[in-house]
C-alpha positions in Angstrom: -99.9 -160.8 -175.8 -96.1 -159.5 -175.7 -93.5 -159.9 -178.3 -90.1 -159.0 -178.6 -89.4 -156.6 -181.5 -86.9 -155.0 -182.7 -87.7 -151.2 -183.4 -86.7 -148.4 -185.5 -86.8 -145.3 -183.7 -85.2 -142.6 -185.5 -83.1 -141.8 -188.9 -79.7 -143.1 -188.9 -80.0 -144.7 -185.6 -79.7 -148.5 -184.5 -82.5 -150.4 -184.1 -84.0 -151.0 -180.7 -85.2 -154.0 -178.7 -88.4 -154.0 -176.6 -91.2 -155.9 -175.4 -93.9 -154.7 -177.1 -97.9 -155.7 -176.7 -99.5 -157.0 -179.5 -103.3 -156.8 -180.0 -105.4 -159.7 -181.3 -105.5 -160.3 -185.1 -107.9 -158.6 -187.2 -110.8 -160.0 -189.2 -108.4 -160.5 -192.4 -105.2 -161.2 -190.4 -103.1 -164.0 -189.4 -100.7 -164.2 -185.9 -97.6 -165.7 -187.2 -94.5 -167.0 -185.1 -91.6 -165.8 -187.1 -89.0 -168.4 -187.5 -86.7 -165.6 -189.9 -86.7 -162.6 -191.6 -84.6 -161.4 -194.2 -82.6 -157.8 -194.3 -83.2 -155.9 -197.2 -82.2 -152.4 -198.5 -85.8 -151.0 -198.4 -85.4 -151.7 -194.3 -82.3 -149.8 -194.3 -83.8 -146.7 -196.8 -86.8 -146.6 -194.6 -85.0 -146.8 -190.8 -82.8 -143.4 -192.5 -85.4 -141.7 -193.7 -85.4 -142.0 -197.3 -88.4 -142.8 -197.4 -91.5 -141.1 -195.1 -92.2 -143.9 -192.8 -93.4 -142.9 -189.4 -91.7 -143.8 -186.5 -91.0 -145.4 -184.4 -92.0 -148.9 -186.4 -91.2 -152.5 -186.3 -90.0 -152.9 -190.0 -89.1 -156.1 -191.8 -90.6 -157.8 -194.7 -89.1 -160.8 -195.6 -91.0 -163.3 -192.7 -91.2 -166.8 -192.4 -92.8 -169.1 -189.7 -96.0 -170.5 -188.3 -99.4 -169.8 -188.3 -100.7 -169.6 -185.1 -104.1 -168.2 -185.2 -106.0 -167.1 -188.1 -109.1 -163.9 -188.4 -113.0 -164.9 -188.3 -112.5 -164.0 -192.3 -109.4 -166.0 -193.1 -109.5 -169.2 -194.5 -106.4 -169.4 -196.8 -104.7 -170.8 -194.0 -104.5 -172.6 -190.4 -102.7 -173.0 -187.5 -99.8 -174.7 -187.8 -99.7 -173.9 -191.3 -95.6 -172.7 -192.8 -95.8 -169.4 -194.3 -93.7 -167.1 -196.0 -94.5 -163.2 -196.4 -94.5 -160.9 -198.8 -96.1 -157.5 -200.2 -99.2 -156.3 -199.0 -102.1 -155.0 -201.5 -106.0 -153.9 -201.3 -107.6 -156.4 -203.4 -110.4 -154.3 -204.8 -107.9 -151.3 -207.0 -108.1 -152.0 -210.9 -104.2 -152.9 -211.0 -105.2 -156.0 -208.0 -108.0 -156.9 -210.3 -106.2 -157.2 -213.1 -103.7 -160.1 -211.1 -101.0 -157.0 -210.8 -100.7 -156.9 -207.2 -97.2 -155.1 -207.2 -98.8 -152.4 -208.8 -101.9 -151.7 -206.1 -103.0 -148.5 -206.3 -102.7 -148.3 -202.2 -99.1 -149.5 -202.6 -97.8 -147.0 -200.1 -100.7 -147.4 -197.7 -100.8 -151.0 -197.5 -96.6 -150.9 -197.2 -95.0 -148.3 -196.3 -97.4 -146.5 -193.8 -96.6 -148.4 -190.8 -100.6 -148.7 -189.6 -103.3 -150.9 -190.9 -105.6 -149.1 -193.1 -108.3 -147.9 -190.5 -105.4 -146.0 -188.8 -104.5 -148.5 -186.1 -101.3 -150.1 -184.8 -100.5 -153.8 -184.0 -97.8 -152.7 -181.1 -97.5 -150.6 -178.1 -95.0 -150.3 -176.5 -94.2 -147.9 -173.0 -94.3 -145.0 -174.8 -97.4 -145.3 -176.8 -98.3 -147.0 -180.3 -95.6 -148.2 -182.5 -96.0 -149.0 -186.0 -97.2 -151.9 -187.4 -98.1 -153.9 -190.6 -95.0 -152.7 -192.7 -95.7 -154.1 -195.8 -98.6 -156.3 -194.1 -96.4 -158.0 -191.7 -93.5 -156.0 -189.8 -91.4 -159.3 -189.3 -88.7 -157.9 -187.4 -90.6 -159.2 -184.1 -90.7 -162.4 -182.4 -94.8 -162.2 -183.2 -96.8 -159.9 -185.2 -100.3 -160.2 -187.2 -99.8 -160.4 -190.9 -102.6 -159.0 -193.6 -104.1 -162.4 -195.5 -102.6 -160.5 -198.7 -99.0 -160.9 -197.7 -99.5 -164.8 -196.7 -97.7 -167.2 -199.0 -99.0 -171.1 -197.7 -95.7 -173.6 -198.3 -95.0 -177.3 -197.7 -93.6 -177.6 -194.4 -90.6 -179.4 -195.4 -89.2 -176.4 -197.1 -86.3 -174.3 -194.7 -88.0 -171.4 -193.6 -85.0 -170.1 -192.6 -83.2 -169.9 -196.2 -86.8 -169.1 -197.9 -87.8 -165.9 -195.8 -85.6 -163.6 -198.8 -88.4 -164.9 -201.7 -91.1 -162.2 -200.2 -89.1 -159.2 -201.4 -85.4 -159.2 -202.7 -85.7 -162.1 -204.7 -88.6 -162.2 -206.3 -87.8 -158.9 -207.3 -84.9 -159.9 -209.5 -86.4 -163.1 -210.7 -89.5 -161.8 -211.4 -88.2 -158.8 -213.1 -86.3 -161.3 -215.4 -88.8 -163.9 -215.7 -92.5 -161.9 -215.5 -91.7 -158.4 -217.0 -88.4 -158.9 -219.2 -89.0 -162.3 -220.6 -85.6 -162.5 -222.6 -85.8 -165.2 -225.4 -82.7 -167.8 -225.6 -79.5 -166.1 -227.2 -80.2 -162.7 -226.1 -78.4 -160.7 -223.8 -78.8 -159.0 -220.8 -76.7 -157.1 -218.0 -77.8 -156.6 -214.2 -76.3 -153.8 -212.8 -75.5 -154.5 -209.1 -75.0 -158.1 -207.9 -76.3 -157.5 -204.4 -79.6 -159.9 -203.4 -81.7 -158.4 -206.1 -79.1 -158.7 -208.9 -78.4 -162.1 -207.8 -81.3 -163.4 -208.4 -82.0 -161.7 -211.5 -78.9 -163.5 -212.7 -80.1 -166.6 -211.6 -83.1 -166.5 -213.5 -81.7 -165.1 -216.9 -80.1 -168.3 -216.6 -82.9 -170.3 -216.8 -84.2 -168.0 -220.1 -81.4 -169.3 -222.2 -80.7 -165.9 -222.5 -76.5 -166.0 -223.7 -74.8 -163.3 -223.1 -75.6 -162.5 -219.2 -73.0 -160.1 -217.7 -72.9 -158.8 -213.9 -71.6 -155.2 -212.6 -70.6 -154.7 -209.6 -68.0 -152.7 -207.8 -67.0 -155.3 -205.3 -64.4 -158.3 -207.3 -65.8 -160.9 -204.8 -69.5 -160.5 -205.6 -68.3 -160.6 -209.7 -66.6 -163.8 -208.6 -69.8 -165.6 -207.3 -71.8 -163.9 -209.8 -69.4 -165.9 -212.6 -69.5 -169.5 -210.6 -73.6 -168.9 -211.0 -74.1 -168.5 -214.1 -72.6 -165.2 -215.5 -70.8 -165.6 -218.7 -69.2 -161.9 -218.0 -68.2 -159.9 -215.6 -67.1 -156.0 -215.3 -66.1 -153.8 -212.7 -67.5 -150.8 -213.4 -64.8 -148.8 -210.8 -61.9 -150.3 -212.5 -63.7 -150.4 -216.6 -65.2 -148.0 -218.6 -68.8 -149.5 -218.6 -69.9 -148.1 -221.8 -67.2 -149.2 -223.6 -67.0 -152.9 -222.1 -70.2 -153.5 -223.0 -70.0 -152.5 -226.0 -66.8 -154.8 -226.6 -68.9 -157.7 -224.8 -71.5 -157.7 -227.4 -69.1 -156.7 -230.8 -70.8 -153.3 -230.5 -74.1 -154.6 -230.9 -75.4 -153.5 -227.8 -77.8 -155.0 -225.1 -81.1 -156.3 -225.6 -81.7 -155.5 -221.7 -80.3 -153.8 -219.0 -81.5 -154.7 -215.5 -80.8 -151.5 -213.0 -80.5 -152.5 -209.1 -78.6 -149.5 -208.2 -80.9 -146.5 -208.5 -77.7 -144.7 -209.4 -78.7 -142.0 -212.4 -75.1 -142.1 -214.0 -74.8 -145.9 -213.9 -78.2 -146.1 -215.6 -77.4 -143.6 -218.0 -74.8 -145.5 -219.6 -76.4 -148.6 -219.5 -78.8 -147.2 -221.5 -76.7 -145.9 -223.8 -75.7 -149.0 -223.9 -78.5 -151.1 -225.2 -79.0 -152.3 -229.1 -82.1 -151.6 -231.7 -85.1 -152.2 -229.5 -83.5 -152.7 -226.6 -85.3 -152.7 -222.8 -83.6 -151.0 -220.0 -85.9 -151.7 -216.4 -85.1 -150.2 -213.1 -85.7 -151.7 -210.3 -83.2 -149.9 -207.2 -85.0 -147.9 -205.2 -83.9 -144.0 -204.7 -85.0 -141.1 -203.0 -87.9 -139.0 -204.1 -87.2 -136.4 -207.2 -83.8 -138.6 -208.3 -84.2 -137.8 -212.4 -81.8 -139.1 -215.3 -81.2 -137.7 -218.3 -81.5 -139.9 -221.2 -79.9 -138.7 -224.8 -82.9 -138.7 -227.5 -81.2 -137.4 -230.4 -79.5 -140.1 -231.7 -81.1 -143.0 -229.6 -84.8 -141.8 -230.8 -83.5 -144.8 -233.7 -83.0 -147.4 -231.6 -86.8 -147.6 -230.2 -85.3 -148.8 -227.1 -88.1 -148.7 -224.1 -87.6 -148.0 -220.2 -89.6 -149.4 -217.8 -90.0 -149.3 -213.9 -90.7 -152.8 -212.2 -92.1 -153.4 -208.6 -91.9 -156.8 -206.3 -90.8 -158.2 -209.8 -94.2 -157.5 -211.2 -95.3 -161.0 -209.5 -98.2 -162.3 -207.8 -96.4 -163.7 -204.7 -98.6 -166.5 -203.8 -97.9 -168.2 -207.3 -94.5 -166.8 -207.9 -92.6 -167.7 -204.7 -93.9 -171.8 -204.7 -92.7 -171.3 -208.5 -89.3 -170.2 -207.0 -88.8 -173.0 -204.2 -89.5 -175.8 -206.9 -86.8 -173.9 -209.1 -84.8 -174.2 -206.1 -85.5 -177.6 -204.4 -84.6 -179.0 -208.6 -80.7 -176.9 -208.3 -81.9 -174.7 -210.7 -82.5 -171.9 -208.9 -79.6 -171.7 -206.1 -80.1 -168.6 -204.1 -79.1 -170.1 -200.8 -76.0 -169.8 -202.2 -76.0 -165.9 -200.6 -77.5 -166.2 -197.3 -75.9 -165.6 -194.3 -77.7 -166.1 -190.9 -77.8 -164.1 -187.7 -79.1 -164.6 -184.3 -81.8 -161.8 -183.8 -80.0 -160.3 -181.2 -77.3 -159.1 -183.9 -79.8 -158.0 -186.5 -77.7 -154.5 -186.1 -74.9 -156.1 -187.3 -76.5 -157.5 -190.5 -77.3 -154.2 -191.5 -74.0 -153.3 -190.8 -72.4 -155.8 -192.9 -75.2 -155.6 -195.5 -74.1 -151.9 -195.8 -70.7 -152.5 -196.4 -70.9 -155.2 -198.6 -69.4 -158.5 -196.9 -72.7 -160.1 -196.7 -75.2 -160.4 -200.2 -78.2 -161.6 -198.0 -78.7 -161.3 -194.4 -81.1 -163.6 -192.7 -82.5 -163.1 -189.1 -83.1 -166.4 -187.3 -85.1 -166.0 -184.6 
């Protein structure tokens, strides 16, 4: 059958429309009817190259719609049915057997390799195959088959237009706050960033207790929103010293966690430097392949501090993200409060405006 998809076709170039045919679903696949898709960062990394994604690929992989049609071997869900989409994984790895999905051994395979695992591609288009299954699903197209392993089942009363974000972005931040960091009430924590992923990381050390909760960013707007959420400081790291404000913010104390969206090695350095005795600094902003920091471990070798890397928020999507919309459908997890929608037709200009800031969370509608 055709679908409309919008494609990436080379680095640093805009993506492409084009009616593209898409084979029947697989054994263990679902046909879903996208109603939205979120915009992300890793969408943007991977159309420029950062990371070694072949193209030319439908990307996208924050989907929401319908089922339509399910594989012989699927039974998680039925036509009609109101998904949302999310990372892919193998199932059978050590790490997926264990209930830690994010961290699948064939994480790059089953995400970032544009082709199912047997080598083959969803689309073609008039030049030949295009890629397919990015991150299970590739929901930048009007249509595409989805892996069983990226299919969240919802109620059908939920907006699948403002939930489509849960299947990366923010389930990252919330469950890096809530499944890996866990901070207790009265502790403190910064999140460096306060784009989609900070967002909700903030939102969610809100609902810790945690009391000391402070947002960096360069951009004043984004600390204002971040403060009317539930930030009880904010800091412009441009304009401040960031060592030294956070130092002030906890009476030299230091942080019990720091929460890195950035990827930035010099904005993580001094956030760790910045932490207290047994403090937790996790990264979770992506970067290209060989970025290092350098850590001090004279000095700091006292303060048994740890650093850890999180993935997908260390969550098992299909119990995480219905976790998420009951947060949100009780007020107490308000991450509509950053989407903006866009007609399909201008998902170039989401990326656009992504890039530069003016928008926290794009959302295709198709």
């Amino acid at each position: 059958m055709k679908t409309r998809a919008a494609v990436a076709v080379a680095a640093h170039q805009p993506l492409e429309f084009e009616q593209l045919e898409l084979d029947e679903p697989r054994i263990d696949e679902v046909r879903v009817r996208l109603v939205a898709s979120g915009v992300c960062h890793t969408d943007a990394a991977v159309r420029d190259g950062v990371m070694p994604t072949l193209l030319p690929a439908v990307l996208g992989h924050e989907g929401a719609g319908i089922v339509e049609a399910v594989g012989a071997g699927v039974d998680s869900v039925a036509p009609g049915d109101h998904v949302v989409l999310s990372a892919n994984s193998c199932g059978r790895c050590a790490q997926c057997l264990s209930g830690r999905l994010a961290y699948c051994e064939d994480l790059f395979g089953r995400n970032f390799a544009a082709q199912r695992s047997d080598g083959s591609r969803a689309f073609t288009g008039s030049e030949g195959a295009v890629g397919s299954n990015f991150f299970g699903q590739s929901s930048f197209a009007h249509i595409t088959n989805v892996a069983a392993r990226s299919i969240v089942k919802i109620d059908s009363d939920v907006d699948l237009t403002l939930v489509a974000p849960l299947g990366c972005g923010m389930q990252t931040g919330a469950g890096a706050v809530l499944n890996e960091l866990r901070p207790p009430p009265g502790s403190s924590i910064a999140v460096l960033g306060t784009g989609a992923v900070g967002t909700a990381a903030l939102l969610a050390a809100r609902l810790t207790g945690a009391t000391t909760i402070v947002a960096v960013d360069v951009v004043d707007s984004r600390l204002e929103l971040a403060a009317e959420l539930g930030a009880t400081h904010t800091l412009n790291s441009r304009s401040h010293d960031l060592q030294t404000e956070l130092a002030r913010i906890t009476n030299g104390r230091g942080l019990d966690y720091v929460l890195d969206t950035t990827g930035k090695p010099s904005v993580l350095r001094s956030a760790v430097d910045s932490l207290g005795i047994r403090g937790t600094a996790a990264l979770v902003g992506s970067s290209p392949e060989g970025t290092e920091a350098h850590f001090e471990i004279g000095e700091s070798l006292n303060k048994g501090w740890t650093f850890k890397t999180i993935i997908q928020g260390g969550s098992v999507p299909q119990v995480f993200i219905p976790a998420l919309i009951a947060l949100w459908k009780q007020g107490r997890f308000p991450f509509d409060t950053i989407i903006h929608h866009y007609p399909f037709d201008d998902i170039n200009e989401a990326f656009a405006d992504a890039a530069r800031g003016t928008v926290i969370k794009p959302v295709i509608v198709y």
